[in-house]
N, CA and C atoms of all chains as a GROMACS GRO file, in nm:
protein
  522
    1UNK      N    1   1.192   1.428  -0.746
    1UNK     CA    2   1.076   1.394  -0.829
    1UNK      C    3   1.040   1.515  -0.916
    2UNK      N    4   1.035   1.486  -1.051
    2UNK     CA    5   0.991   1.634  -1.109
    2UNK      C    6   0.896   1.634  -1.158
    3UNK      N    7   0.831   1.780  -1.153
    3UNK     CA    8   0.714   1.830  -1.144
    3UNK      C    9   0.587   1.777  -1.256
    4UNK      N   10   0.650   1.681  -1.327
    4UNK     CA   11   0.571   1.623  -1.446
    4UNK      C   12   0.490   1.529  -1.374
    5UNK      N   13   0.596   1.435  -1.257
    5UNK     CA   14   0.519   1.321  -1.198
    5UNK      C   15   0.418   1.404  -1.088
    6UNK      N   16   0.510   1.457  -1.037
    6UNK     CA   17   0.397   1.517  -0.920
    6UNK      C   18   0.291   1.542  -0.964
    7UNK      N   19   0.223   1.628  -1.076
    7UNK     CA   20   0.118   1.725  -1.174
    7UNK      C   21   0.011   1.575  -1.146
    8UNK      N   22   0.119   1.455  -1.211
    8UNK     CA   23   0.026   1.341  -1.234
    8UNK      C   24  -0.002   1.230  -1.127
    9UNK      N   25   0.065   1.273  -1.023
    9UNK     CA   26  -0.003   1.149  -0.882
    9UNK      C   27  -0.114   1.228  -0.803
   10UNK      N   28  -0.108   1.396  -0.821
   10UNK     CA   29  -0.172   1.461  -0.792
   10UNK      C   30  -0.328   1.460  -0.849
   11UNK      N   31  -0.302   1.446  -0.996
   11UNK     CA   32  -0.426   1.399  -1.057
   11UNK      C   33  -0.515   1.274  -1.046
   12UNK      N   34  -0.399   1.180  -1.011
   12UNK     CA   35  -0.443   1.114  -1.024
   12UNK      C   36  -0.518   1.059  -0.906
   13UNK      N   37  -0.499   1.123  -0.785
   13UNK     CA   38  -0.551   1.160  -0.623
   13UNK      C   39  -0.710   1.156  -0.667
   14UNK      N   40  -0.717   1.299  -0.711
   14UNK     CA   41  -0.797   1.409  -0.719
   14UNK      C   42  -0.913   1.338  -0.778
   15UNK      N   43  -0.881   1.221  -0.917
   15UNK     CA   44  -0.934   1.170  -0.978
   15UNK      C   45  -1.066   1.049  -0.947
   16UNK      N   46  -0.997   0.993  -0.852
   16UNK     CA   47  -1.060   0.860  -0.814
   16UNK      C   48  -1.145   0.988  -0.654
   17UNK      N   49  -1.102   1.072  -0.629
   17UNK     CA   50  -1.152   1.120  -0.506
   17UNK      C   51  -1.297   1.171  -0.605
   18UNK      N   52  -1.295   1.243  -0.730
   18UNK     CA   53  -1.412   1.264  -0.769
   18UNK      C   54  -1.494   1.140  -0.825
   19UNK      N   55  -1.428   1.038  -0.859
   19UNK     CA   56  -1.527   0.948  -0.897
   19UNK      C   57  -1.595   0.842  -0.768
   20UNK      N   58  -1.562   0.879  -0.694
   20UNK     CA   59  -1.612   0.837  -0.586
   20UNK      C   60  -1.760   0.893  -0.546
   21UNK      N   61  -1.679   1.024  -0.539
   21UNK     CA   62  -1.827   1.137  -0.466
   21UNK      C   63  -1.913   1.092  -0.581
   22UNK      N   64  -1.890   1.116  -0.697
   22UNK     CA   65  -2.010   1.134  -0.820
   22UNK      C   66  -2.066   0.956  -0.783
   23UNK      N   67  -2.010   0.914  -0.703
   23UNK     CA   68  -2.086   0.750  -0.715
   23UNK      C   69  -2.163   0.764  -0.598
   24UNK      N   70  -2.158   0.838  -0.513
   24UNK     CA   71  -2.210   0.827  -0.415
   24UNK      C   72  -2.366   0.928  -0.391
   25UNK      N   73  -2.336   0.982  -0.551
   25UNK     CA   74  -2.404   1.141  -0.551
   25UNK      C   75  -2.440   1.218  -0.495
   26UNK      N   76  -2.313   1.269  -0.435
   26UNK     CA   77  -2.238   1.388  -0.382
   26UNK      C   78  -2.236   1.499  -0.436
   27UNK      N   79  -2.267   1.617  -0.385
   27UNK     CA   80  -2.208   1.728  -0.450
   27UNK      C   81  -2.109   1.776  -0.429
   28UNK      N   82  -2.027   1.845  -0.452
   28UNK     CA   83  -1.864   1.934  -0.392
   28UNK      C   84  -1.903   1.971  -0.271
   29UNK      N   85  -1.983   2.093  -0.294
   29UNK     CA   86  -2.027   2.183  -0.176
   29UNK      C   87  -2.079   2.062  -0.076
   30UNK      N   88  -2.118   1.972  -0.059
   30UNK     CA   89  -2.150   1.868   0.068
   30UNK      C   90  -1.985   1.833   0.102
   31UNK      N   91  -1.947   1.761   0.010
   31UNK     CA   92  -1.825   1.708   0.067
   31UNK      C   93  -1.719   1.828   0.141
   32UNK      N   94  -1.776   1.907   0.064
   32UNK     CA   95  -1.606   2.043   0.115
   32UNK      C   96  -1.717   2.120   0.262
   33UNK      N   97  -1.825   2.077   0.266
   33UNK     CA   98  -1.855   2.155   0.413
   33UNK      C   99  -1.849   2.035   0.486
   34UNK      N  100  -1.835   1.925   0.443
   34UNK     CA  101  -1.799   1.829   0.573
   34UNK      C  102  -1.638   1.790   0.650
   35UNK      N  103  -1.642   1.827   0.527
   35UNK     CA  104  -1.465   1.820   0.513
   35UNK      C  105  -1.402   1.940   0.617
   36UNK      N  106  -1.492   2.049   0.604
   36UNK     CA  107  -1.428   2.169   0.678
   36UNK      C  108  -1.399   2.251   0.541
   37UNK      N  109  -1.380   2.204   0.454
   37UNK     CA  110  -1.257   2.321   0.306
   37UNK      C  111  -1.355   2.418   0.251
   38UNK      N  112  -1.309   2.539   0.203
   38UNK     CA  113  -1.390   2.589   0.144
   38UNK      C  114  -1.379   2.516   0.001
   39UNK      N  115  -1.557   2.535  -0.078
   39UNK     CA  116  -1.535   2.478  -0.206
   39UNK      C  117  -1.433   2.468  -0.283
   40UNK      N  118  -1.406   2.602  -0.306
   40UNK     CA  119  -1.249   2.602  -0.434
   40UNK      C  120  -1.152   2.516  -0.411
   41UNK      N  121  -1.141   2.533  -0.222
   41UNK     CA  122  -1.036   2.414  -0.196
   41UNK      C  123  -1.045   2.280  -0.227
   42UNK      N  124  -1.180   2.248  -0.209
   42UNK     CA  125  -1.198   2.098  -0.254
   42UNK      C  126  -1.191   2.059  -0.406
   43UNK      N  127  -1.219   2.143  -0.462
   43UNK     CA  128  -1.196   2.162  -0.619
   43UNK      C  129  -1.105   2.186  -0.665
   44UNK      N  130  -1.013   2.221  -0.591
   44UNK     CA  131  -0.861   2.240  -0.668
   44UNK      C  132  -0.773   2.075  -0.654
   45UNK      N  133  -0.860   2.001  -0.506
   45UNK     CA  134  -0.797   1.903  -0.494
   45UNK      C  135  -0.820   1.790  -0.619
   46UNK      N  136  -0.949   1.762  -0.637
   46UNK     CA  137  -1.027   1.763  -0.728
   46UNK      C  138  -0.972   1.753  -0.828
   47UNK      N  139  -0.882   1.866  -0.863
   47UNK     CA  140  -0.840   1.908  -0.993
   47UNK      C  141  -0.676   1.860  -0.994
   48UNK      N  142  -0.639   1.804  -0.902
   48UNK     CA  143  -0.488   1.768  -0.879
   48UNK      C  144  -0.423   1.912  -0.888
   49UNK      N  145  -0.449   1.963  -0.834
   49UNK     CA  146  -0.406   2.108  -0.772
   49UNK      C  147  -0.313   2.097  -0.675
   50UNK      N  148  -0.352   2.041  -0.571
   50UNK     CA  149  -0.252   2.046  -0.429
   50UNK      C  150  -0.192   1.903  -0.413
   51UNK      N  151  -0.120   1.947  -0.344
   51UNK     CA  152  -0.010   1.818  -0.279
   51UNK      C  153  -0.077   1.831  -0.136
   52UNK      N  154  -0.198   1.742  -0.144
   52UNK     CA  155  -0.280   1.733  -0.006
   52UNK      C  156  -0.186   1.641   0.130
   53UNK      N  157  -0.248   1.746   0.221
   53UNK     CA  158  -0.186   1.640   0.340
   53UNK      C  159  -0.258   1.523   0.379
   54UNK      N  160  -0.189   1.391   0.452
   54UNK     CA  161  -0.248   1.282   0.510
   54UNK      C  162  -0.331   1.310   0.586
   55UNK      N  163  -0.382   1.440   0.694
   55UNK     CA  164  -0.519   1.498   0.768
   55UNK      C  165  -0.605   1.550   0.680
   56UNK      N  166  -0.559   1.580   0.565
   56UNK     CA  167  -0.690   1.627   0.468
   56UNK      C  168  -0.717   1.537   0.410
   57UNK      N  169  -0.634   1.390   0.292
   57UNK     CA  170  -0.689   1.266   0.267
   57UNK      C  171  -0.792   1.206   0.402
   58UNK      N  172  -0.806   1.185   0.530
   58UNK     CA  173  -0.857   1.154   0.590
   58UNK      C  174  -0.986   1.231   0.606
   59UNK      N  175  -0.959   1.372   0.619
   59UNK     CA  176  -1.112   1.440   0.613
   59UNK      C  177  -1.164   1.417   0.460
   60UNK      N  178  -1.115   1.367   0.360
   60UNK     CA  179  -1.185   1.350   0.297
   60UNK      C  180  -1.273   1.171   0.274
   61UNK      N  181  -1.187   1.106   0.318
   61UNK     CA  182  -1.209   1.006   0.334
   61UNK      C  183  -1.334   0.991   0.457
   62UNK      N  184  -1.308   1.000   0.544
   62UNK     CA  185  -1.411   1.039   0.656
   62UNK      C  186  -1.578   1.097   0.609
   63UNK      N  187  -1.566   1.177   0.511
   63UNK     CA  188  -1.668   1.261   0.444
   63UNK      C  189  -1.750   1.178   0.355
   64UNK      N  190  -1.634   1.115   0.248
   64UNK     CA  191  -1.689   0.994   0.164
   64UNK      C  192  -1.700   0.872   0.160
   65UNK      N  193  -1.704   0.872   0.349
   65UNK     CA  194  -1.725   0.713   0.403
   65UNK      C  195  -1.642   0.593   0.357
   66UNK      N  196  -1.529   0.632   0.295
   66UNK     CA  197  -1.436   0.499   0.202
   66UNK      C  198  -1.308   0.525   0.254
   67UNK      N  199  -1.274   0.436   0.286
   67UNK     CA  200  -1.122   0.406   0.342
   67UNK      C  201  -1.060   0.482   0.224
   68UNK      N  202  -0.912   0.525   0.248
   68UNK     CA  203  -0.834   0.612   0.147
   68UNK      C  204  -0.768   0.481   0.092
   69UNK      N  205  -0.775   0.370   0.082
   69UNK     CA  206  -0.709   0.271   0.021
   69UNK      C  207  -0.755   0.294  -0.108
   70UNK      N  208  -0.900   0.287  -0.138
   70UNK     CA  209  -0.977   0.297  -0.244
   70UNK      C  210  -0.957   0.429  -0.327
   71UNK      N  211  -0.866   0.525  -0.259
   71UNK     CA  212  -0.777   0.644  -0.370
   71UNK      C  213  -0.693   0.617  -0.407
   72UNK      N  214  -0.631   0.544  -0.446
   72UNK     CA  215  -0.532   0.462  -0.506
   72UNK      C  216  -0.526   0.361  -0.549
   73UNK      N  217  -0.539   0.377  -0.681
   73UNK     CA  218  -0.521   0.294  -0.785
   73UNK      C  219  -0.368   0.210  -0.801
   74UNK      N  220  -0.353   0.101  -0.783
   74UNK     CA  221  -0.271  -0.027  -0.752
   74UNK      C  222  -0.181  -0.001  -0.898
   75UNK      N  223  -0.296  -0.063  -0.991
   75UNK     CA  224  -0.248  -0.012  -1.169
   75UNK      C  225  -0.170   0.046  -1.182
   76UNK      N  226  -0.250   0.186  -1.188
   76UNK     CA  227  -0.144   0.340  -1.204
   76UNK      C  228  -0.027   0.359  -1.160
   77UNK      N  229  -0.041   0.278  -0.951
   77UNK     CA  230   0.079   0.274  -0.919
   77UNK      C  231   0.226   0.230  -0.985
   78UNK      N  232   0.182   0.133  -1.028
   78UNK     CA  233   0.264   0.029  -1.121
   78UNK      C  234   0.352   0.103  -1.229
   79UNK      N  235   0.258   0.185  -1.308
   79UNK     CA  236   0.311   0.273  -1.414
   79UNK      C  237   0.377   0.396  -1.360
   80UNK      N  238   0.313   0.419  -1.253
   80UNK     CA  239   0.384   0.540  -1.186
   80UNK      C  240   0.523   0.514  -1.146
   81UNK      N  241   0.565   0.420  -1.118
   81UNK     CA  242   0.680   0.373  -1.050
   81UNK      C  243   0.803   0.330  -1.134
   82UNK      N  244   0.714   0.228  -1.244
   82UNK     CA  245   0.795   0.267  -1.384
   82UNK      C  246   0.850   0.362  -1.441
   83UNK      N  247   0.757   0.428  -1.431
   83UNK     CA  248   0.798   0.579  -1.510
   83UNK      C  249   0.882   0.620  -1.426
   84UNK      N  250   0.867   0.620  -1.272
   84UNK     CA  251   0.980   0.708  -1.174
   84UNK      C  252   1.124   0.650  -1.172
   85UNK      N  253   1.124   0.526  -1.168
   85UNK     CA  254   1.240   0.470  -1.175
   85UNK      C  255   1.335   0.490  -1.323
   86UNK      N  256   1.236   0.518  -1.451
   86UNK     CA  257   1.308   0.538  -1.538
   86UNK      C  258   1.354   0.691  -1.572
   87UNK      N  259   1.335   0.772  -1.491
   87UNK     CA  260   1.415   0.891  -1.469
   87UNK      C  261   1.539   0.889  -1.401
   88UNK      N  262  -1.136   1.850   1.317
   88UNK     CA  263  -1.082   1.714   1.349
   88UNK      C  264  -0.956   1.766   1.481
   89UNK      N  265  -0.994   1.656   1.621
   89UNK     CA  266  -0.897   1.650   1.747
   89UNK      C  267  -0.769   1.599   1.703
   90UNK      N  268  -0.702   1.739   1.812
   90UNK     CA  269  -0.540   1.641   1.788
   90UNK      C  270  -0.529   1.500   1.812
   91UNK      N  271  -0.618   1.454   1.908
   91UNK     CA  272  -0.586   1.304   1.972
   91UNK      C  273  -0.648   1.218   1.832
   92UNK      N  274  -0.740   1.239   1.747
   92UNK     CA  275  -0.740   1.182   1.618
   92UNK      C  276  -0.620   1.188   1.514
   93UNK      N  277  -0.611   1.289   1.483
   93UNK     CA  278  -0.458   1.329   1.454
   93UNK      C  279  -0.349   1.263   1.432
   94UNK      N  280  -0.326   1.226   1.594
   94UNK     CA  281  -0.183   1.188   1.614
   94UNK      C  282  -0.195   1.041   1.579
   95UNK      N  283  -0.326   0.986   1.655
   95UNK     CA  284  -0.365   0.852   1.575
   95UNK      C  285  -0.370   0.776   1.431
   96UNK      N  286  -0.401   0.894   1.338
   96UNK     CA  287  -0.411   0.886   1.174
   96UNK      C  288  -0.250   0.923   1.114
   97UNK      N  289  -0.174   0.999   1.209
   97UNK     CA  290  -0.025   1.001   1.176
   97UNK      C  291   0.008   0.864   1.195
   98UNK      N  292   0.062   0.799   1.342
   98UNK     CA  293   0.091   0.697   1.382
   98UNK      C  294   0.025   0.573   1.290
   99UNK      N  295  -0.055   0.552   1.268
   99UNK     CA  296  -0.133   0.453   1.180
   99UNK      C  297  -0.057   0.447   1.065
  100UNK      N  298  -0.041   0.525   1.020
  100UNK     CA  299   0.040   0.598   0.872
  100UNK      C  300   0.160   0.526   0.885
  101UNK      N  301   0.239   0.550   0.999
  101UNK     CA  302   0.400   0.526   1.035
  101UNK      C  303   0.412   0.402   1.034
  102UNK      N  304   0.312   0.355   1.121
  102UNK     CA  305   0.314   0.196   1.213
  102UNK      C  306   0.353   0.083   1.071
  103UNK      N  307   0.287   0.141   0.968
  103UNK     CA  308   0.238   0.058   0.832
  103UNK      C  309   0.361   0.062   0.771
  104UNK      N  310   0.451   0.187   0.754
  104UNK     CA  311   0.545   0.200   0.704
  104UNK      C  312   0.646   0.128   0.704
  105UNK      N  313   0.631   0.167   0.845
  105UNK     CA  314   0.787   0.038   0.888
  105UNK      C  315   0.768  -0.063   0.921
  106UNK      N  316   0.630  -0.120   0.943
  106UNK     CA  317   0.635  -0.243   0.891
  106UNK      C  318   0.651  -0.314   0.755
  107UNK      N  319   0.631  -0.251   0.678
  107UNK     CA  320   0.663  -0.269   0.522
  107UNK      C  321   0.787  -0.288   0.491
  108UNK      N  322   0.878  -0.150   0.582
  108UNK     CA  323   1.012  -0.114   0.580
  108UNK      C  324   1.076  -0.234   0.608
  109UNK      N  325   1.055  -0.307   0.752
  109UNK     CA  326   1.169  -0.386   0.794
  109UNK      C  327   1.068  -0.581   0.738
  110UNK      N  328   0.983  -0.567   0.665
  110UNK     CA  329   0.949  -0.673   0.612
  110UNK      C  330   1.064  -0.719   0.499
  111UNK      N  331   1.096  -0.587   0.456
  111UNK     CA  332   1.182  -0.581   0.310
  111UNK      C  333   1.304  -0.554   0.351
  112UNK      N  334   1.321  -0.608   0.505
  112UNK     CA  335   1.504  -0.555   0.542
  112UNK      C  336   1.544  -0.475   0.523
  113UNK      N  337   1.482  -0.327   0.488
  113UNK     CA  338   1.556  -0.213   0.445
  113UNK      C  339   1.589  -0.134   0.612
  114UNK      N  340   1.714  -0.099   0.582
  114UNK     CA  341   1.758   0.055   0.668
  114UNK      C  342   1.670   0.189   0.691
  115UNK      N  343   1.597   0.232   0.824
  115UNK     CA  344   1.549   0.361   0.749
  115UNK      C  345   1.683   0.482   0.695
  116UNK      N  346   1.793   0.412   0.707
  116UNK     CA  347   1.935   0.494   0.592
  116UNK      C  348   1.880   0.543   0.470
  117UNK      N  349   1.847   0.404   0.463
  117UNK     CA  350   1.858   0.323   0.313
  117UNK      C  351   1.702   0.433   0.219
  118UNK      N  352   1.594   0.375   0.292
  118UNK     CA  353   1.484   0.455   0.285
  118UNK      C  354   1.493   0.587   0.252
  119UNK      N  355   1.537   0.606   0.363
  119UNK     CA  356   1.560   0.804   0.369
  119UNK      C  357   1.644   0.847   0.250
  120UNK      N  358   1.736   0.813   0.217
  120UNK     CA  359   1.828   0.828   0.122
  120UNK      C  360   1.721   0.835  -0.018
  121UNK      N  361   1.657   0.711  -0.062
  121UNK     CA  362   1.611   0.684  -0.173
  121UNK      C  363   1.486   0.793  -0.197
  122UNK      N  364   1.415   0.848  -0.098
  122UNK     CA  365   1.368   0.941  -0.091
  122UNK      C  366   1.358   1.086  -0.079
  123UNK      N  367   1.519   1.110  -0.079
  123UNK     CA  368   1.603   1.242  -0.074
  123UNK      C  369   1.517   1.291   0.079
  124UNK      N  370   1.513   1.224   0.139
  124UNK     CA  371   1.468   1.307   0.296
  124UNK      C  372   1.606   1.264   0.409
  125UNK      N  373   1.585   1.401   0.520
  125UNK     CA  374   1.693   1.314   0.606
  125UNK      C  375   1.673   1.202   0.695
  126UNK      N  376   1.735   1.159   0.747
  126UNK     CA  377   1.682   1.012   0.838
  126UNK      C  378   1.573   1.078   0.948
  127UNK      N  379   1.637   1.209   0.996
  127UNK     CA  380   1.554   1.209   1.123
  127UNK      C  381   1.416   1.238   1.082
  128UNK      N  382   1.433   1.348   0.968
  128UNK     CA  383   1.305   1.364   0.916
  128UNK      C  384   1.180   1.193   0.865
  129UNK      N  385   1.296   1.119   0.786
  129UNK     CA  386   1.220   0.995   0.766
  129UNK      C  387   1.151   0.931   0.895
  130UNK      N  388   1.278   0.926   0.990
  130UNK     CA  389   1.193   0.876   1.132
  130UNK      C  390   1.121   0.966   1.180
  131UNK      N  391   1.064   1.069   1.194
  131UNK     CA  392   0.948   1.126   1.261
  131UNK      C  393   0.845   1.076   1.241
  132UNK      N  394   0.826   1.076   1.056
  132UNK     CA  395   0.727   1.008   0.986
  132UNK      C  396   0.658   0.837   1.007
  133UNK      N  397   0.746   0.784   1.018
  133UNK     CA  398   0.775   0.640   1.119
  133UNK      C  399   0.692   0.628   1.268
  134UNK      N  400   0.747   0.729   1.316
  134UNK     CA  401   0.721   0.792   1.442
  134UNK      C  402   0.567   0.826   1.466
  135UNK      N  403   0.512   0.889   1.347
  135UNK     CA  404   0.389   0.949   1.337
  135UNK      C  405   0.334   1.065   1.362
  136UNK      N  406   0.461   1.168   1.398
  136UNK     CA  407   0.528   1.338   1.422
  136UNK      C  408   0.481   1.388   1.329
  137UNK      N  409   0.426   1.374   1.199
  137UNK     CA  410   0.440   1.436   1.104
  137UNK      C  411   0.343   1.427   0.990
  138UNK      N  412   0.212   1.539   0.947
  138UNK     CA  413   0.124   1.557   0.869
  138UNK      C  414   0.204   1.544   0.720
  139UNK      N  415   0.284   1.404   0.717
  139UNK     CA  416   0.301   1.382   0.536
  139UNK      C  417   0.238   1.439   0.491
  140UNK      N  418   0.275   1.513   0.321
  140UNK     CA  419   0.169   1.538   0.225
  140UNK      C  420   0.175   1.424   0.130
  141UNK      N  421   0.098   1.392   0.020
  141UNK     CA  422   0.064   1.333  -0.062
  141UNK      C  423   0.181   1.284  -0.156
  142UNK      N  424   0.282   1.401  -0.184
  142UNK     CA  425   0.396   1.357  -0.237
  142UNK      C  426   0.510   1.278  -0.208
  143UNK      N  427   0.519   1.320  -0.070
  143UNK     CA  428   0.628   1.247   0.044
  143UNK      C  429   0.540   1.120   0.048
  144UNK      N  430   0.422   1.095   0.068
  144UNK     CA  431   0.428   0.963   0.088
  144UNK      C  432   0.412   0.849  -0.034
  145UNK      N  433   0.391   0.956  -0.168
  145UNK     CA  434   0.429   0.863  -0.299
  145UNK      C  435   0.627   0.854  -0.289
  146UNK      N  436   0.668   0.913  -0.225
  146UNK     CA  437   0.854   0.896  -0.237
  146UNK      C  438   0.864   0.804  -0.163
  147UNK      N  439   0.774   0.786  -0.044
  147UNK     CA  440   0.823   0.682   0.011
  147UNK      C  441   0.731   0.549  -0.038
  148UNK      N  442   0.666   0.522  -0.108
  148UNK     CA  443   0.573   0.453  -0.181
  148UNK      C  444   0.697   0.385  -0.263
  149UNK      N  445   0.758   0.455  -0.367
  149UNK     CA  446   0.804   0.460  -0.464
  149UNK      C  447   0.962   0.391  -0.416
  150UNK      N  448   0.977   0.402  -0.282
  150UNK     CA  449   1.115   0.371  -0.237
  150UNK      C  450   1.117   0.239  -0.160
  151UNK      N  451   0.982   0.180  -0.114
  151UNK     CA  452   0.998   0.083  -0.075
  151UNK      C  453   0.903  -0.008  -0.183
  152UNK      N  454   0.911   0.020  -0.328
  152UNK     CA  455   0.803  -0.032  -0.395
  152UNK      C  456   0.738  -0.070  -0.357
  153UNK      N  457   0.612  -0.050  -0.309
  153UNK     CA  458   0.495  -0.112  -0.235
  153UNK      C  459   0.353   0.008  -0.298
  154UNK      N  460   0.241  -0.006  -0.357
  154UNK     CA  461   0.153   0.043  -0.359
  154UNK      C  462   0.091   0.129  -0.199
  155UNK      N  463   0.104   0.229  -0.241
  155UNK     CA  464   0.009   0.332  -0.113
  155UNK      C  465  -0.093   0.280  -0.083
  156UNK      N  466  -0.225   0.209  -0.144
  156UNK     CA  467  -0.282   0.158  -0.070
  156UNK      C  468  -0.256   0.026   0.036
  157UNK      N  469  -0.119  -0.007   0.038
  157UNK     CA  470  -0.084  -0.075   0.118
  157UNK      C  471  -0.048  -0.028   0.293
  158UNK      N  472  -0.056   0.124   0.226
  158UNK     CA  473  -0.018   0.209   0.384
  158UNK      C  474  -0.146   0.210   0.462
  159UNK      N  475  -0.249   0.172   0.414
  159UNK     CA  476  -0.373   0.205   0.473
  159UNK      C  477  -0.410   0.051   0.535
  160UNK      N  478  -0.467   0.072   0.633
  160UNK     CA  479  -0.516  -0.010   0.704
  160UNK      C  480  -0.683  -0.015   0.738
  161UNK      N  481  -0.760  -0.137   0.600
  161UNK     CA  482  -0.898  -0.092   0.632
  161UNK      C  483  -0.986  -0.126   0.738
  162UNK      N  484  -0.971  -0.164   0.820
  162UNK     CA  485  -1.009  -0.246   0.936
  162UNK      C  486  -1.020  -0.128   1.036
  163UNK      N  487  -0.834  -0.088   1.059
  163UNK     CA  488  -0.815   0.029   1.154
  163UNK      C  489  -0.963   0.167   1.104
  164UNK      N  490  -0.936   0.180   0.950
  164UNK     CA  491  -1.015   0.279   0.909
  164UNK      C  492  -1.134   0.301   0.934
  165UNK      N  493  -1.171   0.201   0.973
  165UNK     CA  494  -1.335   0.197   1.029
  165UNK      C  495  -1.367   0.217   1.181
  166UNK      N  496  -1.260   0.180   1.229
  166UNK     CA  497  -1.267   0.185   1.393
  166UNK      C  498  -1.254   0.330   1.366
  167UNK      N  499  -1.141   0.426   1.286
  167UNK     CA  500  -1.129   0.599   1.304
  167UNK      C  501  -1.253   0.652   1.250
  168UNK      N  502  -1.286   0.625   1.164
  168UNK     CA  503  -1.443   0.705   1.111
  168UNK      C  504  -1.539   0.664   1.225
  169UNK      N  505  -1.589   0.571   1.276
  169UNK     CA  506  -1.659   0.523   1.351
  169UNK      C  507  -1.650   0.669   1.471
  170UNK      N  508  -1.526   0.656   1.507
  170UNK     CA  509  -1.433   0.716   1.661
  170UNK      C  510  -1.511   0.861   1.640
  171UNK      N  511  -1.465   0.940   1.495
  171UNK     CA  512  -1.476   1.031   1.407
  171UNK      C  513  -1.604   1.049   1.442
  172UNK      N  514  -1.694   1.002   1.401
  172UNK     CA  515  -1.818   1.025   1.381
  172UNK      C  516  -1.894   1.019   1.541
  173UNK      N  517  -1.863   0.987   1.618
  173UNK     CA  518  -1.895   1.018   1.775
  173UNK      C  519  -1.827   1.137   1.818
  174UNK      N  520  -1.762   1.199   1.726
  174UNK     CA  521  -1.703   1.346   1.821
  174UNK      C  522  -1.822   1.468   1.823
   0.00000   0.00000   0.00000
């Protein structure tokens, strides 16, 4: 997988994980001390920074009370997969 | 977060997988291959051995075409936050 897609499933994580909190009106600093992360960490995730693990999707999920189904966008998937297969 | 949560939110992860996997008659060969991982490594993951990150489980997303939110189980997810939230 090269690093173009990754940059962008990563974002696209990070993405729906912040529009969540901001729906729930959340701040970082709540979610990343419940979470355990320090801020930056949660903000880098945030930022499609990391290639998070399935125990950290869950602490975050756990934090923002929403199943991790609801981080993933079905859509995107669609295009994502397109696009992967046409490499 | 307890290992005995843990191993539960791995396994949950796996359980989904290969059920997906052998819904669609695939090999975990076949799987593993399409995902450039080795088998044993693919079966751990199966297994529920193993803190996937975010990328590995878009390869394997991407290999059994199936949307990631299909790996999640929201029903189970509520019984773990619930579990979660009594520790």
């Amino acid at each position: 997988m090269d690093t173009e897609i990754r940059k962008a499933l990563q974002k696209s994580l990070g993405k729906c994980i912040k529009k969540i909190r901001l729906d729930k009106g959340l701040k970082q600093n709540e979610v990343a001390r419940r979470c355990g992360f320090y801020k930056s960490n949660y903000n880098s995730i945030e930022l499609g920074l990391r290639n998070v693990s399935l125990i950290n999707i869950y602490k975050i999920a756990f934090a923002l009370e929403e199943p991790i189904s609801s981080f993933f966008d079905d859509v995107e998937f669609s295009q994502f997969l397109e696009h992967y297969n046409d490499k």
